[in-house]
N, C-alpha and C positions, 0 to 999 in steps of 0.2 A: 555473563550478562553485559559487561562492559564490552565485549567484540561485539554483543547484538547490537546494543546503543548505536555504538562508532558505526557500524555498518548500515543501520538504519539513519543515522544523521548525512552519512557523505552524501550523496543524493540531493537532500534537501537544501548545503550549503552549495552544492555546484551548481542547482536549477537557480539558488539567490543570488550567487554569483554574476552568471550567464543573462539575466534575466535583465538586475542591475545596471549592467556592462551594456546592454543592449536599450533601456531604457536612458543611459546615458549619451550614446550613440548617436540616438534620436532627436533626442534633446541638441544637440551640436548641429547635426545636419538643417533643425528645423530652424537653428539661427543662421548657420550659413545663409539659406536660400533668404531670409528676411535681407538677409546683410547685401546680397546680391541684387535683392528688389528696389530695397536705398540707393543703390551705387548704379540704380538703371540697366544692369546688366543682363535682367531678366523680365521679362512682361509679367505686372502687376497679379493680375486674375491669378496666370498660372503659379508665379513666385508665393506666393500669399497659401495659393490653396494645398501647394505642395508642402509647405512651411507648418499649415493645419496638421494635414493628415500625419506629418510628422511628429506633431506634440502630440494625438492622438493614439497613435503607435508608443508613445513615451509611456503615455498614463496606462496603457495595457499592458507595456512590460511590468510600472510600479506594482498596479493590481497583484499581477501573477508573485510578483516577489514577496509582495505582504500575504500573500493567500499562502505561500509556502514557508513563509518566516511563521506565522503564526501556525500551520501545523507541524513546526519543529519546535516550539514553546508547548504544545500541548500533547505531545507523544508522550505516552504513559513511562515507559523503557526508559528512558535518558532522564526527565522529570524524578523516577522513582531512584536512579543509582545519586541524583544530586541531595535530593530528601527524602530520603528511606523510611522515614519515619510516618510519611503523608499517606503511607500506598500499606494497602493488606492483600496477601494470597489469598484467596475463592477457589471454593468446588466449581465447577458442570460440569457442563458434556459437549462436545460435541455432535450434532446433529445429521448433517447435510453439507451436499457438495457439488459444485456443477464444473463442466470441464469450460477454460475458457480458451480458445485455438489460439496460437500467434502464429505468425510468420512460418515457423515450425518449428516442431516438437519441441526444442531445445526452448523455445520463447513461449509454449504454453504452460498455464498454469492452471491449479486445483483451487478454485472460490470454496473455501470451506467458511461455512456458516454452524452457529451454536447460540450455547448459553450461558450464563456462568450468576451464580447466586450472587448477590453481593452483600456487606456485612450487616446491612440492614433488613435482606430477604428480598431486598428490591431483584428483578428480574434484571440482567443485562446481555444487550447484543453484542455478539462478536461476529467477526468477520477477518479471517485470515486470506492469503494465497503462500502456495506450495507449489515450487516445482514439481512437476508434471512425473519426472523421473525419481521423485521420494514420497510420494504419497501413497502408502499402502494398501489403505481401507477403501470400502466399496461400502452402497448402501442394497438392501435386499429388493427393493423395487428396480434400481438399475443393475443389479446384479440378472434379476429377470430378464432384462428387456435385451439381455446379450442374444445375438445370434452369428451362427456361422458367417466367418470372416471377419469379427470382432478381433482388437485387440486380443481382449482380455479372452475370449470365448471357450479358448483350453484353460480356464482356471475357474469357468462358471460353476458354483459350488462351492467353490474352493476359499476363496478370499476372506479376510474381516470384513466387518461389517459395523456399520455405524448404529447405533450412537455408541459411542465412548466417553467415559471421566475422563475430564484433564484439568489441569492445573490454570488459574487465569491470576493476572497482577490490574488492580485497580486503585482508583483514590480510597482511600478511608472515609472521608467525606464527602455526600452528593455526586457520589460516582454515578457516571454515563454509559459509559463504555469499561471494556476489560478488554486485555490483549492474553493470547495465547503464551503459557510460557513453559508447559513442559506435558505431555501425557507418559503414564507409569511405562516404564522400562520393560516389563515383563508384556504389556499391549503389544507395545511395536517392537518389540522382537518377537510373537507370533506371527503379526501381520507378515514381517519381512522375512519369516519361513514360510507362511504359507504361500507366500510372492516369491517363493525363492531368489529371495534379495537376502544379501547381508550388512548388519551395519557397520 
């Protein structure tokens, strides 16, 4: 749990980082050019306007910094290993799943979508991504829709199939959301025989 955390935080601290660094960047340049408009070095209009769009460029970096500082104060994962005591295991299931392309294969990922009871019965959404190359399960409607020259198309038939039980971690109180944190062991070692994958 704690390598999840850690590897779900680095991200978040490098984009605040980078973000910061760049918001303060801006912030210097947009005094330079003021400073160069005082000293006559530069024509007014353009000195002045350049010097705007620069504090403006400022305030977009702060935005993105707090927009990523605050969903690294509210990621369930790292929140629940500092107080354990706030967060309870839940049933669901996983549901559904759509493929999402990147660049290629290596940079696509599996949108898996679900649901996960929570301690008070309230319904909660989840929403995972999965490398493209560890994701086993298939659902029976896109399992249909395979045809000749598909990936998957020699395995039509063949595959798991959604939905699945898995394991979700949320607040104990006023929970919103649940994140994924484990499906049984005996599941996806079917899935990745019948995928002939191993784990």
């Amino acid at each position: 749990m704690q390598k999840l955390a850690r590897h779900r935080g680095t991200p978040g601290w490098l984009l605040i980082g980078v973000f910061s660094v760049c918001a303060l960047a801006s912030l210097l340049v947009s005094g330079f050019f003021i400073y160069l408009v005082r000293k006559d070095e530069m024509p007014l209009w353009s000195g002045s306007g350049s010097a705007v769009m620069m504090l403006i460029m400022a305030a977009a970096f702060v935005f993105a910094a707090r927009v990523f500082h605050r969903a690294r104060k509210t990621d369930v994962l790292r929140n629940f290993l500092l107080h354990p005591e706030d967060f309870v295991f839940v049933p669901g299931t996983l549901k559904d799943f759509s493929y999402v392309a990147g660049d290629n294969r290596k940079l696509s990922r599996y949108h898996v979508q679900g649901e996960a009871q929570g301690p008070g019965g309230e319904s909660l959404f989840v929403s995972e991504f999965f490398d493209s190359y560890i994701w086993p399960f298939t659902t029976k409607a896109q399992d249909q829709q395979l045809r000749k020259g598909d990936d998957w198309y020699d395995m039509k038939g063949k595959r798991a199939t959604l939905p699945v039980p898995a394991h979700f971690l949320c607040p104990a109180m006023n929970p919103e959301i649940a994140i994924l944190v484990g499906i049984d062991h005996d599941l996806i070692s079917e899935a990745l025989k019948r995928n002939r994958m191993k784990l």
